[in-house]
N, C-alpha and C positions, 0 to 999 in steps of 0.2 A: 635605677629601677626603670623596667619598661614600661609600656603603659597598663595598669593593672587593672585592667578592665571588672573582672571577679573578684578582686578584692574594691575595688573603689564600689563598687552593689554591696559587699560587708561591710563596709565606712560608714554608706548613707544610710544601714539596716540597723546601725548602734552594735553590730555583731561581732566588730574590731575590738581583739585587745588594746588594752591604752597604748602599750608598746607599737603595734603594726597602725594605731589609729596616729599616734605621733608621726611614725615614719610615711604614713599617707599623707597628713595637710603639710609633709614640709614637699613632698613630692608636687600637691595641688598648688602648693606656692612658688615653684619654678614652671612647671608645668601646664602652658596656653590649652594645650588640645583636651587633659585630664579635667582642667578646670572648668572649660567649657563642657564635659559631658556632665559634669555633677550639677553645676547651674541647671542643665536641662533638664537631668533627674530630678532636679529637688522641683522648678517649675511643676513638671509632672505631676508630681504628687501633692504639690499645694494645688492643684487644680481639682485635682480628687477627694481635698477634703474641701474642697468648695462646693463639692454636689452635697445638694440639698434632701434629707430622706422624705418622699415622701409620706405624708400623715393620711391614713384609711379613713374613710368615710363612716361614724356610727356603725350601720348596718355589716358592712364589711367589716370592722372590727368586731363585732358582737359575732360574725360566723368564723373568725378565725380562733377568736376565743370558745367556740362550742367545739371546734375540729380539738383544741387542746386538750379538751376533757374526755375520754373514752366512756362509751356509755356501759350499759349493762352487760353486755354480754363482751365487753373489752374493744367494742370497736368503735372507733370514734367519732365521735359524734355527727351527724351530719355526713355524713359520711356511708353508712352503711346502708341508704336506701336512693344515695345520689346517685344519678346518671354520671358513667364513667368520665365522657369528657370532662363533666363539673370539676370529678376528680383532680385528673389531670390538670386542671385547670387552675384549683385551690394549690396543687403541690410547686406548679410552673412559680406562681406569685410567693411561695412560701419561701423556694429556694431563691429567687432573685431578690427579696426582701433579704432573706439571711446573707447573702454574697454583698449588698451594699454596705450592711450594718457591720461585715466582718472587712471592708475595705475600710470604712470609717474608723472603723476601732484599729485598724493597722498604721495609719497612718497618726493616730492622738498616740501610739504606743511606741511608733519611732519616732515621735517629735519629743514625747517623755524620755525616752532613754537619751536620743542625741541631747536634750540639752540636762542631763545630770552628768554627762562628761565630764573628765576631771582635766582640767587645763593641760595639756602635754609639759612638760615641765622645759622645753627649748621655749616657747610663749611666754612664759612664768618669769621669767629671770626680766630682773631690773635694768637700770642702766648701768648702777655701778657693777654688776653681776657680768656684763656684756662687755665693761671695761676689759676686768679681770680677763676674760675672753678673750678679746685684740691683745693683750700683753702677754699670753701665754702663746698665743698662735703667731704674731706676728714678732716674738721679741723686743717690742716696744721699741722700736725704730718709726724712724721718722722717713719718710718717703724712700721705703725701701718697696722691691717691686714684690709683689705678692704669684708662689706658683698656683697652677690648677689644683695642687692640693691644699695648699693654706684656703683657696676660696671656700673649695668644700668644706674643708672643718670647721671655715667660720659659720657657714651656712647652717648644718650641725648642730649648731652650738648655739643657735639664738641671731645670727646676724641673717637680712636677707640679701645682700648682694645679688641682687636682679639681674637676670640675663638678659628679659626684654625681648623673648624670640616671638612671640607673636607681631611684633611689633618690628619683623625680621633682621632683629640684630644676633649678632655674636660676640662675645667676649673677647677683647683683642689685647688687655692688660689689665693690670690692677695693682695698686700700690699703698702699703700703708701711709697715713694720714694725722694728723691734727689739727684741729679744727675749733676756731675761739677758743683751743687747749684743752679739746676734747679728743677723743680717740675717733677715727674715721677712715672708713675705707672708701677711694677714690679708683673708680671703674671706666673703662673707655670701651666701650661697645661699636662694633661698626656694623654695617649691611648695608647692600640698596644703594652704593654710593655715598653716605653719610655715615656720619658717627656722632657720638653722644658720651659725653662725661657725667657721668652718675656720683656724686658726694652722699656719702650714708654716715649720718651721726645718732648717737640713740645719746640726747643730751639727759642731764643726771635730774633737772627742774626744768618744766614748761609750763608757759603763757604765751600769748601771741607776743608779749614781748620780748622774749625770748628764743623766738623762731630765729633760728643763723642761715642769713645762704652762706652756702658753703664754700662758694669762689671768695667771696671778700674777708668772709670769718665774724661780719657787721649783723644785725640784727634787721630781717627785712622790714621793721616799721621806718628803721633811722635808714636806709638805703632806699628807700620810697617805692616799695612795692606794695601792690594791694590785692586785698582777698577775692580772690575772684568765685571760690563756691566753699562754702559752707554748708555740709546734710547731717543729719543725721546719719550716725555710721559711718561716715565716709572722712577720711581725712582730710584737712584744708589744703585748699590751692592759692599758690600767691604769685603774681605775674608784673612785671615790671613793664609799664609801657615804652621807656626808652631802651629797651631791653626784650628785644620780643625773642629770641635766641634763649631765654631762660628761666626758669620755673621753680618751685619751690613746693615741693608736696610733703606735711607736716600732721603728726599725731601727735598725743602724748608719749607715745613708745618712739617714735623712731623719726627723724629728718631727712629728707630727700633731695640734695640740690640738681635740677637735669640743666642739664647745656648743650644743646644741639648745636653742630657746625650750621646748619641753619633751617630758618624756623618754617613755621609751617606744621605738614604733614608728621616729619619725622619726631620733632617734640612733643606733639600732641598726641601720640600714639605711645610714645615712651610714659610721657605723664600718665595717661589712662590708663597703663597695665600697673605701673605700678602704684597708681590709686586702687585700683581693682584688688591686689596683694596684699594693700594696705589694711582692706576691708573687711576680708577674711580674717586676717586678725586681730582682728578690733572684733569681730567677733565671738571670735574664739575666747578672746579676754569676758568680754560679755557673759560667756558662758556659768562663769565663777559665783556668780551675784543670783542663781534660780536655786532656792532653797525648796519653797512649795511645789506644790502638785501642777496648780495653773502658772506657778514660775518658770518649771520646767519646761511646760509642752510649750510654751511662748518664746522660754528662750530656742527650744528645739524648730520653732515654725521660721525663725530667724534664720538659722541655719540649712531648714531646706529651701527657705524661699531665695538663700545670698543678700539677705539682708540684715540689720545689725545696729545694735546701738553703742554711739561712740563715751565711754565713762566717763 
């Protein structure tokens, strides 16, 4: 897909079928340049429903409330012995009062629709679901090398095999995996003179005990790495000090081990995007849990503002 400019404006209007809204956020999740215009969009409009309307004064309400009511002979109130500019003047304030009130109400009505969304069903699927996935696409081999179309399908299908191009890499291979006896796809991305080994596990149970980097297959609490950020929404980061070449970015959904040929710049740009990927989905997951009226438009102000709460 190219970049869908008219359709990603239908995405953030709630006006995408589930189907083409599916095939958008997997687009937004490979996609640096689409991802950054929808953050912009959505900033945008959460700034818009941050204007305040303002409240008329008594007097000024009491003469908009007499212009409401038509007098005797049908013409309204206040109106039919005012000097024309007044006129003009009452209708300048009526319409720019009606233009706020109908932006505010556009923006509570696509934050309601965005967050009664129904989970895209590639999001939805579990780990053992995602299992299933690697062993139909990959054959359930062991370090077998993976083509450009097995990465698509898996992508497709619930995996995200990050490209990392904002972060100016490209895809140079890819190879199925096992991982502390999980299924895994192990990625090697180059650009810019560097390159970077990406581990992706989506393990079946987690806890930070449980977190694997994915070079050793060891658990990063007993390989002594430590959490370096924890947010809300955002999935953890864990950073090895005698190991500054390598990282560990973890959800409940999915595991990330990065390994850059070296550190610096090119790690820290690979870990950020695909925190940033991570996010999105964890939002998207978010979505599931806004039943009410004020559930919904909350969880929809999430999504236009790129923010999110991690379950």
């Amino acid at each position: 897909m190219r970049h869908p400019k008219r359709l990603l404006q239908e995405y953030l209007d709630g006006q995408a079928s589930p189907a083409r809204a599916a095939v958008l956020q997997a687009h937004l999740s490979r996609c640096a340049r689409c991802r950054s215009e929808a953050a912009r969009e959505r900033r945008q409009r959460a700034r818009l429903n941050a204007f305040a309307v303002p409240e008329p004064d008594p007097v000024l309400r009491e003469r908009i409330e007499r212009t409401a009511h038509p007098a005797d002979d049908g013409t309204p109130a206040d109106y039919a012995h005012a000097p024309g500019t007044s006129r003009n003047r009452r209708r300048r304030f009526a319409t720019a009062t009606g233009v706020v009130a109908a932006a505010v109400g556009l923006v509570l009505s696509t934050a309601y629709l965005l967050g009664g969304w129904v989970q895209p069903p590639v999001t939805q699927q579990a780990a053992p679901g995602l299992a299933d996935v690697w062993n139909d696409v990959t054959g359930g081999g062991r370090d077998d090398q993976l083509a450009p179309e097995q990465l698509a399908e898996l992508r497709s299908r619930g995996w995200a095999c990050p490209e990392l191009a904002s972060a100016g890499m490209a895809v140079a291979g890819a190879r199925a995996a096992l991982v502390d006896g999980e299924p895994a796809v192990i990625m090697t991305l180059e650009g810019e003179g560097a390159s970077v080994n990406v581990y992706e596990t989506h393990p079946a149970s987690w806890s930070e005990e449980t977190v694997v980097d994915g070079v050793s297959g060891k658990p990063v609490t007993e390989e002594g790495f430590i959490l370096q950020e924890e947010r809300p929404g955002r999935p953890q980061i864990w950073i090895h000090p005698q190991r500054p070449h390598r990282a560990v970015v973890a959800s409940k959904r999915v595991t990330y081990t990065v390994e850059a040929s070296s550190s610096g710049d090119v790690l820290n740009e690979a870990v950020s995007e695909i925190s940033l990927t991570e996010s999105s989905r964890l939002a998207l997951h978010a979505r599931e849990k806004a039943h009410g009226v004020w559930d919904r438009i909350k969880s929809g102000f999430t999504i236009m503002t790129g923010t999110g709460g991690q379950d």
